[in-house]
C-alpha positions in Angstrom: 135.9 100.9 100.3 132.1 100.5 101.5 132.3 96.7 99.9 135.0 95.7 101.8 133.7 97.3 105.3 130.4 95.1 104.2 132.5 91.6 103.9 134.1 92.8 107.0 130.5 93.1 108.7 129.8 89.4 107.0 133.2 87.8 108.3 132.2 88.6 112.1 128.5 88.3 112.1 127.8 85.4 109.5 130.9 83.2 109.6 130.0 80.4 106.8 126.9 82.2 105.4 127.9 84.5 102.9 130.3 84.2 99.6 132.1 86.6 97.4 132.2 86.1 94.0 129.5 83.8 93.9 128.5 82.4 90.4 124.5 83.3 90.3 124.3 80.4 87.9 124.2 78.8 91.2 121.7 79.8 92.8 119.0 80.4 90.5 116.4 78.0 88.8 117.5 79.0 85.4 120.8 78.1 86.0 122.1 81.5 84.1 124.3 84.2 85.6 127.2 85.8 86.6 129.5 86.2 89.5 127.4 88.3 92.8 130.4 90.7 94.2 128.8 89.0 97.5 126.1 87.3 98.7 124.7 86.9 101.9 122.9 83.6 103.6 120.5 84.7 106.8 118.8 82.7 108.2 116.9 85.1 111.0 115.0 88.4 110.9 117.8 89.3 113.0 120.7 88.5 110.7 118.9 90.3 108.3 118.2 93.0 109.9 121.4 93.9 110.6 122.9 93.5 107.3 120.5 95.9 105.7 121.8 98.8 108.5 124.6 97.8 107.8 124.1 98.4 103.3 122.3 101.3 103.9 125.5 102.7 106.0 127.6 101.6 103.6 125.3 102.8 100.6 126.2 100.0 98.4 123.7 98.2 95.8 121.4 95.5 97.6 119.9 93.2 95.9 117.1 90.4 97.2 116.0 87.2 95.9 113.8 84.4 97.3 114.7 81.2 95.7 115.9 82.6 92.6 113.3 80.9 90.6 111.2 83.3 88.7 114.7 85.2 88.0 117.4 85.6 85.2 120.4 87.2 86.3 122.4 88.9 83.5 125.9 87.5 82.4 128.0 90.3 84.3 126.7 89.4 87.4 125.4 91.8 89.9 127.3 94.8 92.0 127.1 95.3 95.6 125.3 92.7 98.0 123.1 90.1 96.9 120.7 88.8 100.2 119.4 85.7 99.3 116.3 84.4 101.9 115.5 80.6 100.5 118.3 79.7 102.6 116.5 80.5 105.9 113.8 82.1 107.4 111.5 78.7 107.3 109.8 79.1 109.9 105.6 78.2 110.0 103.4 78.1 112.5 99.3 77.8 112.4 96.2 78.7 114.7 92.9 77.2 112.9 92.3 78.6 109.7 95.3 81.1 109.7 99.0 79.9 109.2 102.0 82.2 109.7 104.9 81.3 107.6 108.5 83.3 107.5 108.9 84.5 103.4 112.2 81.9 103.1 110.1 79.3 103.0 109.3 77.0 99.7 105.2 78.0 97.9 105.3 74.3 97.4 105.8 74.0 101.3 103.4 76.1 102.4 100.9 74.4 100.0 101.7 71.4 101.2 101.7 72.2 105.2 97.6 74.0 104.4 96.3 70.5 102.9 98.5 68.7 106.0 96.0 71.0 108.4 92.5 70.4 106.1 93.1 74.1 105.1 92.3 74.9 101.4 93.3 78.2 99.2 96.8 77.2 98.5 96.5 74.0 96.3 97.4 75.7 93.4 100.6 76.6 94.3 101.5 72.7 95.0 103.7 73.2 92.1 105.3 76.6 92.2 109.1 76.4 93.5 109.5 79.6 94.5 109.3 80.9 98.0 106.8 82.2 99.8 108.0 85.8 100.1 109.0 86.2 96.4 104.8 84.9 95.7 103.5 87.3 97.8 106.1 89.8 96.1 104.8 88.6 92.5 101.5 88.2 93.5 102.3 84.4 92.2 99.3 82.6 91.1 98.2 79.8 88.7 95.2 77.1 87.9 93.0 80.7 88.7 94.1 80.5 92.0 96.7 84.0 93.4 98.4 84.9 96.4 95.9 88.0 96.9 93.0 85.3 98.0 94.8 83.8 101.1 96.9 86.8 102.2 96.2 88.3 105.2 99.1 90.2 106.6 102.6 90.5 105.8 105.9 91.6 108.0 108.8 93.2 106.2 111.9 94.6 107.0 112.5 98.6 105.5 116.2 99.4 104.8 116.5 100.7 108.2 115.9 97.3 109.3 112.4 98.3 110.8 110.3 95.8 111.2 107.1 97.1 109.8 103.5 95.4 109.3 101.0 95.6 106.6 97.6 94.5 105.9 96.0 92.9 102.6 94.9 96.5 101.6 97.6 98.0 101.4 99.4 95.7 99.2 97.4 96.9 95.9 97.3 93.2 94.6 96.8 93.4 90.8 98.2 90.2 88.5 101.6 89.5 89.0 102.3 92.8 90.9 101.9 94.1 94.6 102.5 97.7 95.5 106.3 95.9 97.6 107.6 95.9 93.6 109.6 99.1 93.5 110.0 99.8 97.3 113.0 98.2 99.8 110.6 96.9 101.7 111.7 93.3 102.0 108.9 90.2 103.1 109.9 88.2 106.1 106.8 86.6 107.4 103.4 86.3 105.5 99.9 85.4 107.9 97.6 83.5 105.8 94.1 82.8 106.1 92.2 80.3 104.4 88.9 77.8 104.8 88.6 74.7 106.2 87.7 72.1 103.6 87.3 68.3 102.5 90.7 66.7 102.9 90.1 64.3 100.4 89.0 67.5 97.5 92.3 69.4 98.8 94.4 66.1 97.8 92.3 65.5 94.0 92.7 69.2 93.1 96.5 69.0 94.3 97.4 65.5 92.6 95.4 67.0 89.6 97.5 70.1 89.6 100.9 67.9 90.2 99.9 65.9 87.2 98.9 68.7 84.8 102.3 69.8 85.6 104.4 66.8 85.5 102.6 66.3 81.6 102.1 69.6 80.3 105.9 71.9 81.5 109.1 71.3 81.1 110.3 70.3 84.6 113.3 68.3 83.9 115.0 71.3 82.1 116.1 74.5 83.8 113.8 77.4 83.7 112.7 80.1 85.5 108.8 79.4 85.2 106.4 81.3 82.7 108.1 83.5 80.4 105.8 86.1 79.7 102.4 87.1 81.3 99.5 86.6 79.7 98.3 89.2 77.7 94.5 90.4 78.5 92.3 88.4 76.2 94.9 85.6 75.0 97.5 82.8 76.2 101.4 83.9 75.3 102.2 80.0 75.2 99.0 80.0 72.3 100.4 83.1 70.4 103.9 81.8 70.7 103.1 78.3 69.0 100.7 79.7 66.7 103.9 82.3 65.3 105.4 78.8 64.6 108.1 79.6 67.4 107.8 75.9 69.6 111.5 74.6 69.6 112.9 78.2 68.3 116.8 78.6 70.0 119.4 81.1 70.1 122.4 79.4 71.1 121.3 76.9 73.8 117.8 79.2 75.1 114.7 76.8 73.5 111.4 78.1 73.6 110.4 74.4 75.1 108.9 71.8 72.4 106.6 71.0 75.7 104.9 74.2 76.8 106.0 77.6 74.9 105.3 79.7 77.8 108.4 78.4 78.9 112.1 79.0 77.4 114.4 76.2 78.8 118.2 76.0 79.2 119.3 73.1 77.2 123.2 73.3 77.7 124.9 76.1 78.5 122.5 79.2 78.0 123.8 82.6 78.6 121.8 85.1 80.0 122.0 87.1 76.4 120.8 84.0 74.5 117.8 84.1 76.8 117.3 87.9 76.2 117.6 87.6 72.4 115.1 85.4 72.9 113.1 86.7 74.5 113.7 89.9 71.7 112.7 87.4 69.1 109.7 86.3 70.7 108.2 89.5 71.3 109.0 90.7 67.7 107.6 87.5 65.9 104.7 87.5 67.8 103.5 90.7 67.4 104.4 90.9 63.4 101.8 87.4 63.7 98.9 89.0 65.9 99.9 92.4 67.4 100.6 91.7 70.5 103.4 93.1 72.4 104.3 90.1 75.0 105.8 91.0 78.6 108.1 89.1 80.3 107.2 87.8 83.6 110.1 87.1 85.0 112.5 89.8 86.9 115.6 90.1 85.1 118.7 92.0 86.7 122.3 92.4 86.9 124.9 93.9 84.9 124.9 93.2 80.7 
C-alpha cells in the first residue's frame, strides 16, 4: 500500500519527526480533531522536499498546516500525510530594511524580530500566533495592517519539490486570500520589506496592540482566531451580538462572552459542535440582518 511505502520513507529519512495516528487535537490552536493517518515534522527545505516526491509518487492525500491556528480539523481526522511546518523551518535573516524569514516561523516572531531591527510594517501582527507561511497563505492581517504591505517575495516548494520563486504580483493579494489558496504550492521562505521607523512609535503601537488583545479576545480559551470574515460594510462580531448570540453553545463550542468573533472551546468541543455552530450562527444572523457570514478559518478532514 502507498501509505505504508510513505512511513517507510519517514522511518529512514526522519527518524523521531513524524507520527502515525496522531490526534490533531494536538496540534492545533483549537484543540479539536481527529487522529492524522500520519504526520510529518521537517524541519529543512530539504526534508521537505523530499517528502513531497515522495506523496506525489506515492499519490496519497497531503495535507499542510503551519501552526495549526487558524484551523479546525474535522472529528474523523484526516487521510494520507499531514506536513506540519511550525515545527521547523525558523530560520530569519535581515539586510536593512528587508528580512528573510523561512514560513515555519511564528507572525508574532517575525513581528517581534522587525521592531528588534527599528523596522516597522509588522506591528500588527504582534499578536497573531500563526506562522509566517500560513499569513502570507491567508493574506493574515488585523488593526488595518495585512501581509500584502510588507511582502516582497516568497519561495515555495511545487509537489515536485521544485523550489520555485514568486514576486508580490503574482500573489493576487485580496482579503484573506492569495492566489497560493487552491494550488500545491507550499511557502517555505517569505522576503519582507518594510521602513525604517521611530523605535519608540514601533513599541506604543505594539504594546497598544498587545493590550487591545489581552482586554478585548478570549486568549486564555482555545480558539482558532476570528470566526468569520467580515462582511463588506459591517463587523460579524457586531451582527453576532446584536442577534443576541454572545455566550450561545452547542455542546462545549461558546460563541465567547468576550469578543463574538470568536467561538471558544470551553471543555471538550468536538469539531461538529463547532460546525453546528457555526450553522447556527450563520442562520440567526442572517434571519436578524441578511447577512450570510463566512467562516474564516480553513476547516478540513474527514466528517
Amino acid at each position: 500500500m502507498s501509505l505504508s511505502n510513505i512511513e517507510q520513507y519517514l522511518q529512514e529519512n526522519m527518524t523521531g519527526k513524524y507520527l502515525k495516528n496522531a490526534q490533531m487535537s494536538g496540534y492545533t490552536s483549537f484543540k479539536i480533531g481527529g487522529p492524522a493517518d500520519l504526520l510529518a515534522l521537517p524541519t529543512t527545505k530539504e526534508e521537505l522536499a523530499g517528502l513531497l516526491q515522495c506523496v506525489r509518487k506515492e499519490k496519497e492525500p497531503l495535507t499542510i498546516m503551519g501552526n495549526g491556528s487558524n484551523l479546525l480539523v474535522r472529528d474523523k481526522g484526516i487521510r494520507g500525510l499531514v506536513i506540519k511546518l511550525g515545527n521547523g523551518l525558523k530560520n530569519m535573516t535581515w539586510d536593512g530594511t528587508i528580512l528573510t524569514a523561512e514560513a515555519g516561523v511564528s507572525l508574532a516572531a517575525v513581528s517581534q524580530k522587525a521592531a528588534s531591527l527599528d523596522l516597522t510594517g509588522l506591528e500588527f501582527a504582534v499578536g497573531i500566533p500563526g506562522s509566517l507561511g500560513g499569513a502570507v497563505f491567508m493574506n493574515a492581517g488585523a488593526y488595518n495592517g495585512e501581509m500584502k504591505n510588507v511582502v516582497e517575495s516568497i519561495l515555495v516548494l511545487n509537489e515536485n519539490g521544485k523550489l520555485l520563486s514568486y514576486n508580490k504580483s503574482k500573489l493576487n493579494f485580496g482579503y484573506r486570500h492569495s492566489s497560493l489558496q487552491g494550488t500545491t504550492d507550499i511557502v517555505v521562505e517569505v522576503k519582507l520589506t518594510m521602513l525604517k521607523g521611530n523605535p519608540a512609535a514601533i513599541k506604543a503601537d505594539m504594546d497598544d496592540f498587545t493590550q487591545r488583545r489581552i482586554t478585548k479576545q478570549p486568549i486564555d480559551l482555545p480558539s482558532a482566531g476570528s470566526m468569520f470574515k467580515r462582511p463588506k460594510g459591517y463587523y460579524a462580531a457586531a451582527l453576532i451580538d446584536e442577534a443576541g448570540l454572545r455566550g450561545y453553545r452547542v455542546g462545549d463550542a461558546q460563541v465567547s462572552e468576550k469578543h463574538t468573533g470568536f467561538v471558544v472551546n470551553i471543555g471538550k468541543a468536538t469539531a461538529q459542535d463547532v460546525l453546528q455552530l457555526i450553522k447556527d450562527v450563520q442562520d440567526k444572523v442572517f434571519a436578524h440582518c441578511g447577512v450570510r457570514l463566512e467562516p474564516e478559518v480553513r476547516i478540513i478532514g474527514e466528517a
